[in-house]
C-alpha positions in Angstrom: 87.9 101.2 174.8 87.1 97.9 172.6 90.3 97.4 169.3 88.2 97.7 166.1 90.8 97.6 163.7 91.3 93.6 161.4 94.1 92.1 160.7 94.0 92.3 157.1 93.4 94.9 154.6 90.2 95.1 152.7 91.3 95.0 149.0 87.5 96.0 148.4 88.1 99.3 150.0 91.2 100.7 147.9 88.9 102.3 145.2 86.8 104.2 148.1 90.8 105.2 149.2 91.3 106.1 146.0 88.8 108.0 145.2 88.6 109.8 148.8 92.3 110.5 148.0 91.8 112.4 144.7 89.0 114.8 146.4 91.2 115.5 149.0 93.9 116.4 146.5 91.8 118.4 144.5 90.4 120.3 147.4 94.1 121.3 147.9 94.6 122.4 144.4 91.5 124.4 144.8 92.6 126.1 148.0 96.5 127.0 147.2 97.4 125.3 151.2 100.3 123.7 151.2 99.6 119.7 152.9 100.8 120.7 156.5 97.7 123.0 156.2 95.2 121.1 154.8 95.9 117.4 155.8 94.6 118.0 159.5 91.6 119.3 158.3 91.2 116.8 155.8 91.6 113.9 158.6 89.2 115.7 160.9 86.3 115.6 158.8 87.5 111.7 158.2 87.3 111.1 161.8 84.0 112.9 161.9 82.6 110.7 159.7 83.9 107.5 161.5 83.0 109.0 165.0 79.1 109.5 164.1 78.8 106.2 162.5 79.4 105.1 166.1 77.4 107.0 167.4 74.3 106.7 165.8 74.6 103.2 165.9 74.7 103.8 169.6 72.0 105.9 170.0 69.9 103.4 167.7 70.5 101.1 170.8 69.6 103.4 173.7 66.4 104.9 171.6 65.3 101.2 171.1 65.9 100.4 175.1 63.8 103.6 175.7 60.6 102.9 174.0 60.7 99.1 175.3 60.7 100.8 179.2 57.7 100.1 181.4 55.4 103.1 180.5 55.8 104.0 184.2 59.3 104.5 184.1 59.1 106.1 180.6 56.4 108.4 182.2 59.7 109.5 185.1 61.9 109.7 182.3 63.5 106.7 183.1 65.6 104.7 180.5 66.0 107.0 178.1 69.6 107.4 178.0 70.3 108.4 174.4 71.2 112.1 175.4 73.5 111.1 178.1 77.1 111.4 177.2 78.5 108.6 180.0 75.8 106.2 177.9 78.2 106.7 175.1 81.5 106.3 176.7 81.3 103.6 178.8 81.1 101.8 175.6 84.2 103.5 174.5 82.2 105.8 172.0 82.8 109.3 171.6 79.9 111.4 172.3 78.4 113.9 169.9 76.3 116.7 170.4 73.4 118.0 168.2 75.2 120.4 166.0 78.5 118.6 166.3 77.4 115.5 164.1 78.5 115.2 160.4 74.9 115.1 158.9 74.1 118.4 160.6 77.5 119.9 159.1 76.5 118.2 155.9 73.4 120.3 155.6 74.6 123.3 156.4 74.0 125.8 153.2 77.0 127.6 152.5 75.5 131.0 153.6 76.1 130.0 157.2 79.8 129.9 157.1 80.5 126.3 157.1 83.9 126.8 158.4 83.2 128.3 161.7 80.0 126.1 162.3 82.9 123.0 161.9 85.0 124.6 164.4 82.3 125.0 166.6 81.7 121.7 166.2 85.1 120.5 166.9 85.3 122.3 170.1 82.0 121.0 171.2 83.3 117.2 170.9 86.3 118.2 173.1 84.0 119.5 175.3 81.9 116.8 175.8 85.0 114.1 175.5 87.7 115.4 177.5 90.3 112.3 176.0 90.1 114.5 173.1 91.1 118.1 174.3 93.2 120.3 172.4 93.3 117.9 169.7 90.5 118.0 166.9 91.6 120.6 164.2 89.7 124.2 164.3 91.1 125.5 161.2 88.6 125.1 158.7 87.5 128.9 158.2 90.9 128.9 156.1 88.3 127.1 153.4 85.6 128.9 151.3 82.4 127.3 152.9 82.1 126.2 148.8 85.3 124.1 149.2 84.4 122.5 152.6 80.7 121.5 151.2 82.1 119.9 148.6 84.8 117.8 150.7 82.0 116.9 153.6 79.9 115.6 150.3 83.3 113.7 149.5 83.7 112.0 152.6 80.0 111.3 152.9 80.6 108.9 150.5 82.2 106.7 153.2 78.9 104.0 153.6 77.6 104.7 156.8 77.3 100.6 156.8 80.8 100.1 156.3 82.4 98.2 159.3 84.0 100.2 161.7 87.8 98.9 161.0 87.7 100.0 157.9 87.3 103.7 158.6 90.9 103.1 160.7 92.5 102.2 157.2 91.1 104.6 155.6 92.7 107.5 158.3 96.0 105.3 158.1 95.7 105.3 153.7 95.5 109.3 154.0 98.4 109.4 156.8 100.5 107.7 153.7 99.6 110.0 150.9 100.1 113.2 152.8 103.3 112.2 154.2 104.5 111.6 150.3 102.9 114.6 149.5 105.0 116.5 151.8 108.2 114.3 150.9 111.5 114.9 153.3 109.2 116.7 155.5 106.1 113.7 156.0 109.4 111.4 157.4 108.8 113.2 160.4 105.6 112.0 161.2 104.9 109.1 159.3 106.8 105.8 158.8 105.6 103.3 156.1 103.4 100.8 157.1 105.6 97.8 156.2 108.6 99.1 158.4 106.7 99.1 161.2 104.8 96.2 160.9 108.8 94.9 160.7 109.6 95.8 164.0 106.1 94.6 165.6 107.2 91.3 164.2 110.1 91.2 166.0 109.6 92.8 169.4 106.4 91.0 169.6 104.3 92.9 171.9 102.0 90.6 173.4 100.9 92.7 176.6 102.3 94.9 178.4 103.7 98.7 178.5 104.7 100.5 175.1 106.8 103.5 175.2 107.3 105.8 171.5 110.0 108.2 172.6 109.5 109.7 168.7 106.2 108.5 168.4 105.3 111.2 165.1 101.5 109.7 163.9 101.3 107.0 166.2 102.0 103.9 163.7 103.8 102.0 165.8 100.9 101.6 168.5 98.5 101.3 166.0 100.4 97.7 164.3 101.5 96.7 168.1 97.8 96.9 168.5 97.0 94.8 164.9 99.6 92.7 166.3 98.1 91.6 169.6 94.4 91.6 167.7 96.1 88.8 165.5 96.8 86.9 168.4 93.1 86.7 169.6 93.1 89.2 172.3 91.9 93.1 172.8 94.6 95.2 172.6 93.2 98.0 174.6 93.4 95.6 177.4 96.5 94.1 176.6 98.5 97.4 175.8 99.2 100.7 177.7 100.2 103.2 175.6 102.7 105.5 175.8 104.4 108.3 173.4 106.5 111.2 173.0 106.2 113.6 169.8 108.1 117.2 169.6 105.9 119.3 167.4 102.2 119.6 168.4 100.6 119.0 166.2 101.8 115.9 164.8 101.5 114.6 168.9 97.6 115.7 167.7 97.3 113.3 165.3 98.9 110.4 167.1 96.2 111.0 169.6 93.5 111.5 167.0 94.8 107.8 165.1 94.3 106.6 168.4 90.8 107.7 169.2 89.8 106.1 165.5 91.2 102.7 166.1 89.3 102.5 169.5 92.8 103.0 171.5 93.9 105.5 174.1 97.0 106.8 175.6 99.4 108.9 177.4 100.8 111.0 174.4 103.4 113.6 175.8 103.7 116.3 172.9 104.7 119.6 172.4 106.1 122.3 174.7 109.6 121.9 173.7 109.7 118.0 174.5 113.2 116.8 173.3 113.2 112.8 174.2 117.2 113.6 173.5 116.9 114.8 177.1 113.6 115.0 178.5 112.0 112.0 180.0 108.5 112.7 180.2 107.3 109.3 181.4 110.1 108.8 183.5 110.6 105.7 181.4 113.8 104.1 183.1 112.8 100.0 184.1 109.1 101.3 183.6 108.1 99.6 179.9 108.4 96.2 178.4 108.2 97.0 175.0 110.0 100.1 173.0 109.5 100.9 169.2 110.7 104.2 167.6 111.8 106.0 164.3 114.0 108.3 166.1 115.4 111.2 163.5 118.3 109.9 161.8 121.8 110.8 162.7 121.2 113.7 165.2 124.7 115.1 165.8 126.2 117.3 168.3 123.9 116.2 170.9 124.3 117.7 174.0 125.8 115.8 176.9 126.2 118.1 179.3 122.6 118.3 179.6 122.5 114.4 180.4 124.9 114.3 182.9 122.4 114.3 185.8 121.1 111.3 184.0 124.1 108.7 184.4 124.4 106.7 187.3 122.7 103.7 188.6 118.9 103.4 188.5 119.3 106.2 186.5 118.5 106.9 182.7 121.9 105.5 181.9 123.2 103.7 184.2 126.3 102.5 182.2 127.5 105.9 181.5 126.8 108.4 178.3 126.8 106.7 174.8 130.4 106.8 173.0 129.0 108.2 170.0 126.0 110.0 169.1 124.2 107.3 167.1 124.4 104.7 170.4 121.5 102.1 170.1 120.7 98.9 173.1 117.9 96.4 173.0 114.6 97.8 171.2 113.4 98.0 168.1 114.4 101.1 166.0 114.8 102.4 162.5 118.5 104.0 162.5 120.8 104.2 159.4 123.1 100.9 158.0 126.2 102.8 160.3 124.7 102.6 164.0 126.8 100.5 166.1 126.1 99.4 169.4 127.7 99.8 172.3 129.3 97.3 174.9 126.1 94.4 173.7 124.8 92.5 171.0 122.0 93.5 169.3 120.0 93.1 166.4 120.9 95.6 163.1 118.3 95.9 160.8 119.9 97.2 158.0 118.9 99.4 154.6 118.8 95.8 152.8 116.0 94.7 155.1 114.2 98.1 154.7 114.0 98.0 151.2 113.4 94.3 151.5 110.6 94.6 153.4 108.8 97.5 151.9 109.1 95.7 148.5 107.8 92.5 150.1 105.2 94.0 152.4 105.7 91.7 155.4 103.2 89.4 153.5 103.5 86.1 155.1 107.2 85.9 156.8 109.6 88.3 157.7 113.2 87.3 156.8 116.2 89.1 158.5 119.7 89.4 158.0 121.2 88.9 161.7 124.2 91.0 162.9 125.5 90.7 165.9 128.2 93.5 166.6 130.6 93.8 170.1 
């Protein structure tokens, strides 16, 4: 996979956000779903768009290589390539067949049932790209195939010339404004941009593994990645990915921000995972870098369900935290009244939060050090 996300955001872009924003808003006044149930749609039909750009441009390439073949070789069926799904992927693009590509669904008249031709269409992409399985959304015959005209006209707006990156901000722009939407609730999924950029400042992950044990939309990958891309190298190169999410279908979306900024990864989500007390990635003296917006003061956790964990080489091999808020050497969001245990570390404290969402981690980022025993 080739990073093809910039560094910097295109001011030029934030009335296309805009604009794409209040559609999506009014398509969920005109529906009566609550944000949980629209915003995966919503982002679908955004990664849609982005995926087919891609593609076509693709295709362009392998319909130009075909009619420049020998005439013998054309005459085999040689070099034409353009309906060959590995020709797509070993450029890191997703593959899309015939009736699975935007412009088709953007045609459709609303007699066909536009919703079920899109799920169709979903599952035909997962078919054909199996890093994608189980994790486009098939929910779309909840809309009136009137509703789901007008939103594919909506995000057909997007210029199909439009650089790649940008399409990666817009996914990231809608991430923000359905988390706010949802208020309390989005917390769980999304983290504001500026936090996390915070803590890619200061764990500075160059290269190297990257564990998320509450990795919710998969922010924190996506700015270690911005942040390796500002340092003049490919982050799909330099980074492996890895992530743990609870619910499903927010591990979904992690996987599906990854897949639009050109990144993969090993996204563990679902089935009950509790990174309280499973271990999925058996992560103990395995990653070099860790990032997380854990929940917030989790009490009552179970240590009897740890206990197999302490010991040397173990998960913790100095013993079970004292308290239930324990934090070591990483970088995490936790609450102004975390203390450590038995080591210094860094505390990154409400002040800073505020301090850096007000300031937008513009040009330096300036933090209050704590060291606690």
């Amino acid at each position: 996979m080739i990073w093809i996300a910039p560094s910097e955001k295109d001011a030029g872009n934030a009335a296309l956000e805009k604009r794409l924003w209040d559609a999506a808003d009014q398509f969920r006044a005109n529906s009566g779903l609550k944000a949980q149930e629209y915003s995966a749609p919503v982002l679908g039909l955004i990664f849609l768009r982005f995926a087919e750009v891609r593609f076509a441009s693709q295709r362009a390439k392998l319909l130009k290589q075909a009619e420049t073949a020998r005439p013998s070789r054309r005459s085999l069926g040689e070099g034409g390539r353009a309906d060959e799904p590995a020709a797509y992927h070993a450029e890191g693009i997703l593959y899309l067949p015939a009736e699975a590509r935007f412009d088709y669904l953007l045609n459709r008249p609303e007699a066909e049932n536009i919703g079920s031709k899109v799920n169709a269409a979903m599952r035909d992409i997962e078919k054909h790209n199996p890093q994608l399985a189980g994790v486009l959304p098939k929910t779309y015959n909840l809309f009136t195939s009137t509703l789901l005209k007008e939103l594919l006209k909506k995000v057909s707006e997007i210029p199909a010339l439009l650089d790649y990156d940008a399409f990666g901000r817009i996914y990231e722009y809608f991430l923000g404004e359905f988390a706010m939407s949802e208020g309390q609730g989005g917390g769980e999924f999304y983290t504001p941009s500026s936090i996390v950029r915070l803590l890619t400042e200061v764990i500075e992950p160059y290269h190297g593994r990257i564990l998320d044990p509450a990795c919710g939309s998969g922010g924190m990958f996506v700015s270690s990645a911005r942040f390796v891309s500002e340092h003049k190298k490919n982050p799909a190169a330099e980074l492996s990915i890895h992530g743990v999410e609870k619910t499903d279908e927010t591990g979904r979306l992690c996987r599906l921000n990854l897949a639009v900024h050109g990144l993969e990864g090993e996204i563990k989500h679902g089935g009950n995972i509790n990174s309280y007390y499973d271990d999925p990635h058996d992560a103990t003296g395995r990653f070099d870098f860790v990032l997380a917006n854990p929940p917030f003061n989790v009490n009552a956790v179970d240590k009897e369900r740890l206990k197999d964990m302490v010991g040397p080489g173990r998960r913790f091999p100095f013993g079970l935290p004292r308290t239930d808020n324990a934090k070591d050497r990483a970088g995490f969001i936790m609450a102004n009244t975390t203390k450590s245990a038995h080591s210094c570390s860094m505390k990154i404290t409400e002040d800073d939060l505020e301090y850096a969402t007000e300031e937008g981690i513009a040009e330096e980022v300036s933090l209050k050090m704590g060291m606690e025993e």
